[in-house]
Each structure stands twice: as C-alpha cells, then as structure tokens.
C-alpha positions as YAML, in Angstrom:
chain: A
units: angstrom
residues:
- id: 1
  name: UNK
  ca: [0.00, 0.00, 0.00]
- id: 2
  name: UNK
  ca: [1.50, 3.63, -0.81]
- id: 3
  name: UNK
  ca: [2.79, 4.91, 1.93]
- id: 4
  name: UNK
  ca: [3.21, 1.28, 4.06]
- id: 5
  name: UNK
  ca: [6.88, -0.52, 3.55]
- id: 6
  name: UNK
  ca: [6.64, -3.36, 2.84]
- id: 7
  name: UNK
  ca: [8.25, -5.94, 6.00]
- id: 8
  name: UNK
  ca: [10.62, -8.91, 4.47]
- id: 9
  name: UNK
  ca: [10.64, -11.55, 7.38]
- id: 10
  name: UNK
  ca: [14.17, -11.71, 9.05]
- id: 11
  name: UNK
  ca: [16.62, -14.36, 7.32]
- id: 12
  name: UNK
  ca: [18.41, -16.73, 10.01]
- id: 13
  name: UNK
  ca: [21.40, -17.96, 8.74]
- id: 14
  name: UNK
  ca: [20.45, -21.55, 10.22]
- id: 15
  name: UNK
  ca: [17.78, -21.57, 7.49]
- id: 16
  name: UNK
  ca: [18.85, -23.39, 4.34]
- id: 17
  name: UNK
  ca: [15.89, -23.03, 1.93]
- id: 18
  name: UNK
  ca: [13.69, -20.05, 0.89]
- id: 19
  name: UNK
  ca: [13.47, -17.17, 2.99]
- id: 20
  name: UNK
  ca: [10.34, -17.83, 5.47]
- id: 21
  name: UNK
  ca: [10.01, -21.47, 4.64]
- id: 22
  name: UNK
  ca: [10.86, -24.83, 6.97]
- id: 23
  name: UNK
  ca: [14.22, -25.08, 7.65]
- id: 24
  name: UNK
  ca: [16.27, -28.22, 6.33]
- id: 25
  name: UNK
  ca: [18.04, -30.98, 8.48]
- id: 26
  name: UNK
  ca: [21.62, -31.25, 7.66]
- id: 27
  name: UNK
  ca: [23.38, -34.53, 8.29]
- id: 28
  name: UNK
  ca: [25.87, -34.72, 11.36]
- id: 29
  name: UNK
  ca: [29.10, -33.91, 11.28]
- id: 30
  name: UNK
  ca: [31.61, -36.44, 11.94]
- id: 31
  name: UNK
  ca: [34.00, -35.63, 15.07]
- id: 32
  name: UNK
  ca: [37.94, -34.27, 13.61]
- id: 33
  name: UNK
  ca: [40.41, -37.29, 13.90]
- id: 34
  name: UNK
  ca: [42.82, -36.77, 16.73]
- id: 35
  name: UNK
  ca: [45.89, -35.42, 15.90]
- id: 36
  name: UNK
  ca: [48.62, -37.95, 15.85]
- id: 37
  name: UNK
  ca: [51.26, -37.82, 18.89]
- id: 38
  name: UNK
  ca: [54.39, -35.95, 18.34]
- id: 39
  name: UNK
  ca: [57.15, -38.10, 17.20]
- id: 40
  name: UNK
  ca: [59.46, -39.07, 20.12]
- id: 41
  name: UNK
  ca: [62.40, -37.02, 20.24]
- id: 42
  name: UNK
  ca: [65.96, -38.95, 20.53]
- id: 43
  name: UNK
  ca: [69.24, -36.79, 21.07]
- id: 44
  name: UNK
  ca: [72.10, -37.34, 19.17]
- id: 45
  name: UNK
  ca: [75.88, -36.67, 20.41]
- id: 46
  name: UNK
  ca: [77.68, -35.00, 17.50]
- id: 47
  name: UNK
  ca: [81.20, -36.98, 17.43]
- id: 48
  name: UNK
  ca: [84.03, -35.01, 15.54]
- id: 49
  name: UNK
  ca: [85.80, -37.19, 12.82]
- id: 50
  name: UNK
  ca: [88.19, -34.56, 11.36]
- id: 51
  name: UNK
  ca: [90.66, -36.79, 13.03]
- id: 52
  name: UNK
  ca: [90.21, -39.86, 12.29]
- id: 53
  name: UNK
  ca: [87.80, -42.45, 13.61]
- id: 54
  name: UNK
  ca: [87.97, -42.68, 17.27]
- id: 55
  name: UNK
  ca: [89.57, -46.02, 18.76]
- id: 56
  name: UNK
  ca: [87.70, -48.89, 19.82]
- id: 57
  name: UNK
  ca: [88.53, -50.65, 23.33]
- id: 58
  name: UNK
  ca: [88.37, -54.34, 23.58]
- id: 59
  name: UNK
  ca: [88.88, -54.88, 27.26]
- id: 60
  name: UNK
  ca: [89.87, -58.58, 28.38]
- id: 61
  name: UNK
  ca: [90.18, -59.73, 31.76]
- id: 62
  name: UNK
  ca: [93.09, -61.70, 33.27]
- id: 63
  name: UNK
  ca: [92.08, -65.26, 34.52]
- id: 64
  name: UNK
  ca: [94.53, -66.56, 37.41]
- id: 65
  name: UNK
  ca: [95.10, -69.97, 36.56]
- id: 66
  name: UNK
  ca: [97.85, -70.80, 39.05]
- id: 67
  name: UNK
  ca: [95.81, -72.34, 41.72]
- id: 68
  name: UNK
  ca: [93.60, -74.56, 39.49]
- id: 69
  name: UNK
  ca: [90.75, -74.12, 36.89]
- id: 70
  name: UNK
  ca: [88.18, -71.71, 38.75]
- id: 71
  name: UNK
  ca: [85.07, -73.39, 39.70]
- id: 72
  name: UNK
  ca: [82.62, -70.84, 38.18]
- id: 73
  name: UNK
  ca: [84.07, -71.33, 34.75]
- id: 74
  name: UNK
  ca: [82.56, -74.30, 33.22]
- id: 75
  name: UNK
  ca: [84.24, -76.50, 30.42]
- id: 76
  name: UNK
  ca: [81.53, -78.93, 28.15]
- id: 77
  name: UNK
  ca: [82.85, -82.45, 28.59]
- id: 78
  name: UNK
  ca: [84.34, -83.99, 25.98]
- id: 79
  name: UNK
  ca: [82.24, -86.47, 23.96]
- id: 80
  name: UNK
  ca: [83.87, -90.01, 24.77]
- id: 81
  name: UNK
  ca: [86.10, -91.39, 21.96]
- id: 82
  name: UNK
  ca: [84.80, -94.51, 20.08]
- id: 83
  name: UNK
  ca: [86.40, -97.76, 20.90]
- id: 84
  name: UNK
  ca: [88.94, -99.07, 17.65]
- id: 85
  name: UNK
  ca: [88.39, -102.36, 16.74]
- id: 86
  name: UNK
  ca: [91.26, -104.16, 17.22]
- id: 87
  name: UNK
  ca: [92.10, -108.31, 16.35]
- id: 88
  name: UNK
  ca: [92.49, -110.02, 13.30]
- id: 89
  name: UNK
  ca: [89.02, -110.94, 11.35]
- id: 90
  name: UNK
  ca: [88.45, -113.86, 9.52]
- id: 91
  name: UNK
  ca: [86.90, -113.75, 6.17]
- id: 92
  name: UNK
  ca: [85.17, -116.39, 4.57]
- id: 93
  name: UNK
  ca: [83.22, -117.19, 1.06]
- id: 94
  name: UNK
  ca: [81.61, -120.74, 1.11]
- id: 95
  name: UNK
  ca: [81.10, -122.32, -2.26]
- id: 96
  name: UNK
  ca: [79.65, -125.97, -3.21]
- id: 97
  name: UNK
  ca: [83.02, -127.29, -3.45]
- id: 98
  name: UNK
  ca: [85.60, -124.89, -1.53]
- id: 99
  name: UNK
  ca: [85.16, -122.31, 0.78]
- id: 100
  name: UNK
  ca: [87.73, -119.19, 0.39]
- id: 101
  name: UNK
  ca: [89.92, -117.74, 3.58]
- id: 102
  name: UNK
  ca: [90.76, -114.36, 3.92]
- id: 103
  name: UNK
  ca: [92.76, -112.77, 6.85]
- id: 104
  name: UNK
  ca: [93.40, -108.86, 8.13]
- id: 105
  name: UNK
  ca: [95.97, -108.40, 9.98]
- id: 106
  name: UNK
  ca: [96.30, -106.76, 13.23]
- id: 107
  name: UNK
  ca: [94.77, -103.50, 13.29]
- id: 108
  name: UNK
  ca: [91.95, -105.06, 10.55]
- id: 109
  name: UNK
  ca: [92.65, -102.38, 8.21]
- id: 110
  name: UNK
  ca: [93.91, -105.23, 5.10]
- id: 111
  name: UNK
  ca: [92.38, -108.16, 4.19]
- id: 112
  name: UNK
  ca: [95.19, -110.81, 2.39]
- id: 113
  name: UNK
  ca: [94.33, -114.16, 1.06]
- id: 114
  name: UNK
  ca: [94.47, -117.38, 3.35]
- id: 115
  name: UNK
  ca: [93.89, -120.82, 2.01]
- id: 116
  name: UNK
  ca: [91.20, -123.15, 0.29]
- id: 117
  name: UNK
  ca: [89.31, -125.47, 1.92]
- id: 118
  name: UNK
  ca: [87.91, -128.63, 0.48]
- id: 119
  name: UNK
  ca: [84.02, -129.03, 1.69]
- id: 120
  name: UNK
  ca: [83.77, -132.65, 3.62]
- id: 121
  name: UNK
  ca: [81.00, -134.50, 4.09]
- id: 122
  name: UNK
  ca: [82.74, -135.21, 7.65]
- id: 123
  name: UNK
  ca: [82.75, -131.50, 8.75]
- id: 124
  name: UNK
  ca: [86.77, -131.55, 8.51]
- id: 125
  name: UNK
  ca: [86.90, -128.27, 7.07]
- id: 126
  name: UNK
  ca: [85.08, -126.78, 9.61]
- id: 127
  name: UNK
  ca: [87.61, -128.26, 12.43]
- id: 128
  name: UNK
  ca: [89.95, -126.81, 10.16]
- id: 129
  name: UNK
  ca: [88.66, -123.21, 10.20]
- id: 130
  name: UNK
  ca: [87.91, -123.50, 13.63]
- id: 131
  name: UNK
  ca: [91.82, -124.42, 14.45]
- id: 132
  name: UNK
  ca: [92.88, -121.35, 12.12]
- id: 133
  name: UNK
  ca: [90.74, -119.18, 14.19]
- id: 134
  name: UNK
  ca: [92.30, -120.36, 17.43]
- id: 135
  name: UNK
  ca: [96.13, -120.24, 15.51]
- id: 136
  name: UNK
  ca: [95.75, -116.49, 13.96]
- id: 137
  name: UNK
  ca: [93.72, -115.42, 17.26]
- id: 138
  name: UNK
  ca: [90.67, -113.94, 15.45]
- id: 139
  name: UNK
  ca: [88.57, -111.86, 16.92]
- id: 140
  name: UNK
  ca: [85.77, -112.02, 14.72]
- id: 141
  name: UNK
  ca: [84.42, -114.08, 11.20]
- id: 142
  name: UNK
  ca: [82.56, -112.53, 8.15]
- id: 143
  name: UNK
  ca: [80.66, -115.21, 6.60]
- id: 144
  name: UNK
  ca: [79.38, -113.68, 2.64]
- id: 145
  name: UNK
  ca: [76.13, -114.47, 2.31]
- id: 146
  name: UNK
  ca: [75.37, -114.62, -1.95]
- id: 147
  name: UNK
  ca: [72.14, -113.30, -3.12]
- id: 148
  name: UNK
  ca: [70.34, -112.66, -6.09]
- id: 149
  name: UNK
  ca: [71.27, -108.82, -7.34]
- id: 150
  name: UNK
  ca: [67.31, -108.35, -6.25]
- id: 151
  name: UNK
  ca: [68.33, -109.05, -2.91]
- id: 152
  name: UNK
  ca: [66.49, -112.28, -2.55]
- id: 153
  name: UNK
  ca: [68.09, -115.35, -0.42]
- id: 154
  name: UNK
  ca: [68.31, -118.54, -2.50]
- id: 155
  name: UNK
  ca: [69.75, -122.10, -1.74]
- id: 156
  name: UNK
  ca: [73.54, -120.73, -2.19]
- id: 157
  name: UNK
  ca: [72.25, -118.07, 0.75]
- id: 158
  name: UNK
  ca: [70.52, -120.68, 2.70]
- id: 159
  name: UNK
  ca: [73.87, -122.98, 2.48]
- id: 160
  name: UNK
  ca: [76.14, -120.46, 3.60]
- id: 161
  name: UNK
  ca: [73.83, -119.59, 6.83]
- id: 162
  name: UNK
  ca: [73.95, -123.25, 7.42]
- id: 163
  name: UNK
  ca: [77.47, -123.12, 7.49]
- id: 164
  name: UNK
  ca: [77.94, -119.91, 9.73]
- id: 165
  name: UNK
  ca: [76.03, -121.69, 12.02]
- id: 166
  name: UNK
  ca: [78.09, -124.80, 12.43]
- id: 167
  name: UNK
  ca: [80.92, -122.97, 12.52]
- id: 168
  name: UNK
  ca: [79.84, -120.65, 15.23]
- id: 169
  name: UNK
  ca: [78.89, -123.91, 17.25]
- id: 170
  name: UNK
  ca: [82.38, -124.22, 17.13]
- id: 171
  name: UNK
  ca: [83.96, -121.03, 17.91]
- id: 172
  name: UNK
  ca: [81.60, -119.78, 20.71]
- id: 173
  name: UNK
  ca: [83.39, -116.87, 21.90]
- id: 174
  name: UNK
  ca: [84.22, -115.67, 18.54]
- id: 175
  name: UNK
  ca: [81.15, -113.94, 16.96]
- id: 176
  name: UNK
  ca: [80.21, -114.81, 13.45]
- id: 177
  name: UNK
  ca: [78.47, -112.52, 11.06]
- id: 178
  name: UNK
  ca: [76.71, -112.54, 7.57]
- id: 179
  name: UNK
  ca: [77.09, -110.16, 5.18]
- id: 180
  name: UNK
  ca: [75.94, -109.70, 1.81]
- id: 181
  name: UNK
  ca: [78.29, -110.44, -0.89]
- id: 182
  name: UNK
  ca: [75.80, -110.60, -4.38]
- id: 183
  name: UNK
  ca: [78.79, -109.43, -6.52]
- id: 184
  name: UNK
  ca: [82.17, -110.83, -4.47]
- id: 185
  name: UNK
  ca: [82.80, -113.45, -7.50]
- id: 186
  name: UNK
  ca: [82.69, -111.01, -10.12]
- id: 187
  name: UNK
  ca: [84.58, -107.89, -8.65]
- id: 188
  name: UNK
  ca: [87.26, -110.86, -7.46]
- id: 189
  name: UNK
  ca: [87.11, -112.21, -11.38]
- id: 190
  name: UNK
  ca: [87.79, -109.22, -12.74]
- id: 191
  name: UNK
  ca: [90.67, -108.12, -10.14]
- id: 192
  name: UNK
  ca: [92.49, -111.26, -11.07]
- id: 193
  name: UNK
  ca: [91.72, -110.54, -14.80]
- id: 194
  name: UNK
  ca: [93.28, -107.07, -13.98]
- id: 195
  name: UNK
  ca: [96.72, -108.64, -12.50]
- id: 196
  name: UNK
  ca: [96.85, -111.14, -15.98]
- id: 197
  name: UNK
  ca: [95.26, -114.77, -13.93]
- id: 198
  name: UNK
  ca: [93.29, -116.23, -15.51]
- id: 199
  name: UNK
  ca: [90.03, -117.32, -12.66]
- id: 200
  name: UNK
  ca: [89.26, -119.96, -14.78]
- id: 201
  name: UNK
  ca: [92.12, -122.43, -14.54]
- id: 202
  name: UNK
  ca: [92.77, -121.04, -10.77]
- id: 203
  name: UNK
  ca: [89.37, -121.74, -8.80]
- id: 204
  name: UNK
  ca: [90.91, -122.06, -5.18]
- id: 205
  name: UNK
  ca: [92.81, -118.65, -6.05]
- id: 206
  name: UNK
  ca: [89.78, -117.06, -7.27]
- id: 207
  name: UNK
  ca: [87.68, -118.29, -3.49]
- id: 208
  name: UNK
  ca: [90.24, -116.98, -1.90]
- id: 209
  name: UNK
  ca: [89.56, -113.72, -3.49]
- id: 210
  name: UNK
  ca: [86.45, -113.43, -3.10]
- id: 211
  name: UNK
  ca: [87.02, -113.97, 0.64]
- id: 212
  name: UNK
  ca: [89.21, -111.25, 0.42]
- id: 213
  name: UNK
  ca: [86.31, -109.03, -1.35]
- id: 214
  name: UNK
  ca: [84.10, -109.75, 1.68]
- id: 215
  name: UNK
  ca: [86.54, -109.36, 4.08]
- id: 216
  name: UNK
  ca: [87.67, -105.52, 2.85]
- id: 217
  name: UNK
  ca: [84.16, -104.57, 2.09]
- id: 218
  name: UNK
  ca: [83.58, -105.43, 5.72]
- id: 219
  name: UNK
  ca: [86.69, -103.65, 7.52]
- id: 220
  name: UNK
  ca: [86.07, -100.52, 5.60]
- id: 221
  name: UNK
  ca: [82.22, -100.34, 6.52]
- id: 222
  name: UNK
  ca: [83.03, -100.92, 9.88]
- id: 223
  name: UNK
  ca: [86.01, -98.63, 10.09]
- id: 224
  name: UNK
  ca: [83.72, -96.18, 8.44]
- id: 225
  name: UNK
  ca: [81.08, -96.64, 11.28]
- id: 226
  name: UNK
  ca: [83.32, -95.93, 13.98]
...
C-alpha cells in the first residue's frame, strides 16, 4: 500500500531453503580425527671425525690360573672317543666245493688271502677253520652271504647260513656274522683278470679272493662306522 513498507521476514542464517520457509536438516558432522602424537624425540651426540675415527677398546680380563681351573668357569665335557676295533678278522666265502679264507691283519685295516678249503661230508673243514681261528687269534668271522642282485636269499644263501652256524657252534666266543656279498665273484674275477690270472684255470685262487672281497668290504664299513 503507498505509503506502508513493505516488511521482508528476518533471514536466520540456520535456514537453508527459501526465505520464510521450513528449515532443512543437515546430516551430522563427523568428530575431527585426533591429531597424531608428536614423534618421540631422541638426542644425538655429534662426534668429531676430522681426526680420524675414534679407537675402539676391547677390554679382556686376566684369569689366574695358578691355583687350578676356577670353579665358576665351566668347560663342556668332551664327547667319549669310540672304541677301535682291534684283532684279526676272519673272512670267509663258502662255495659248493671250496670255501675261500681271507685274513686282516692286526689292526683289521687289510684283508690278504688265506687258504682253500675242500668241503667234507665229515665237517673236517670246519675243524679246520675252527683251528685257524684259534692259531691267527681272530677276533671275529665274516661269513658272505650270496644273493640274487634283487636281494632275494636262495639255496647258495641258505647254504652259507647253514654253514655260519656250524661254525659258530664251534667257535663260541668268537662272533660270526653274515654279510651280503651278491657281486664278491665277479669284482674278485675281474681283479684277477686285472693282474693277468686267468680265474678260470685257478678256482681255489679265485675263493680266496672273493674272501678277500668280503673281508675288505667289511673292515672298511666298519672302520667307516666308527
């Protein structure tokens, strides 16, 4: 109307729409993250190298050893020393028809070739083995016990644990052990092929090798072992 002024409503700054109309809901605001602590502060010592790195000190204290080792100081024990086999061993390869000696000697570090024994039907060749036992003072027999290369015992095994057995009936206080000798023959064939004999004509040379074989392959596994 002339002469009336015209009267705006009052704006609020809270209100987010049109002046005199219902004021909007705003979402909340989320709380400001907490400042992070201030970093840990570590002093330094400034160390002047314009002359050189500075010396290190190794200090060592003196131990009085003139009355004895002291108690407090404490020394590991040391681990007991394995036992050398000592004694002459007694090798031996049983066959059909012979059965091959082989002796080591003292210290049984080297097997050597013995003798041949003939296979009796009266056991004489074990008497004899036994007296050679009881004459070279053996300490212990290898008996080679022949297998199939598969590892399977057949009547040639079977014969020669006969045999270890009557001989250890014998020789009671001298043990008697089988070992496996599947290739003895051969390697001894083909070291007396190597030194110009010729196996074939010599059999009781080439049993006697063959002990030998068994007998070396047996002092180095058990040298090896202790």
């Amino acid at each position: 109307m002339p002469g009336t002024k015209d009267t705006q409503p009052e704006h609020s700054p809270e209100d987010t729409g049109p002046v005199g109309r219902r004021k909007r809901e705003l979402p909340a605001v989320p709380p400001a993250r907490p400042r992070p602590a201030q970093p840990a502060h570590h002093p330094t010592t400034e160390i002047d190298l314009s002359r050189g790195f500075p010396p290190v000190s190794h200090e060592t204290t003196e131990i009085d050893l003139s009355g004895g080792w002291p108690q407090h100081l404490k020394v590991p024990p040391k681990p007991p020393a394995a036992a050398a086999p000592s004694g002459r061993v007694l090798g031996v390869d049983v066959g059909t028809v012979r059965v091959g000696l082989a002796l080591s000697d003292p210290t049984g570090t080297l097997a050597s070739p013995l003798e041949t024994l003939k296979r009796a039907k009266d056991q004489s060749d074990l008497d004899r083995l036994a007296a050679l036992v009881v004459e070279h003072e053996v300490t212990e027999v290898v008996v080679g016990e022949p297998r199939h290369l598969s590892g399977a015992s057949g009547a040639s095994a079977e014969d020669a644990a006969a045999y270890s057995q009557a001989l250890a009936d014998r020789i009671a206080e001298v043990p008697v052990f089988l070992i496996d000798e599947r290739l003895s023959t051969v390697t001894a064939a083909s070291h007396l092929r190597e030194g110009g004999i010729d196996s074939r004509k010599q059999r009781p040379v080439i049993d006697q090798a063959a002990a030998v074989v068994i007998l070396q392959q047996y002092l180095d596994s058990r040298r090896a072992r202790s």
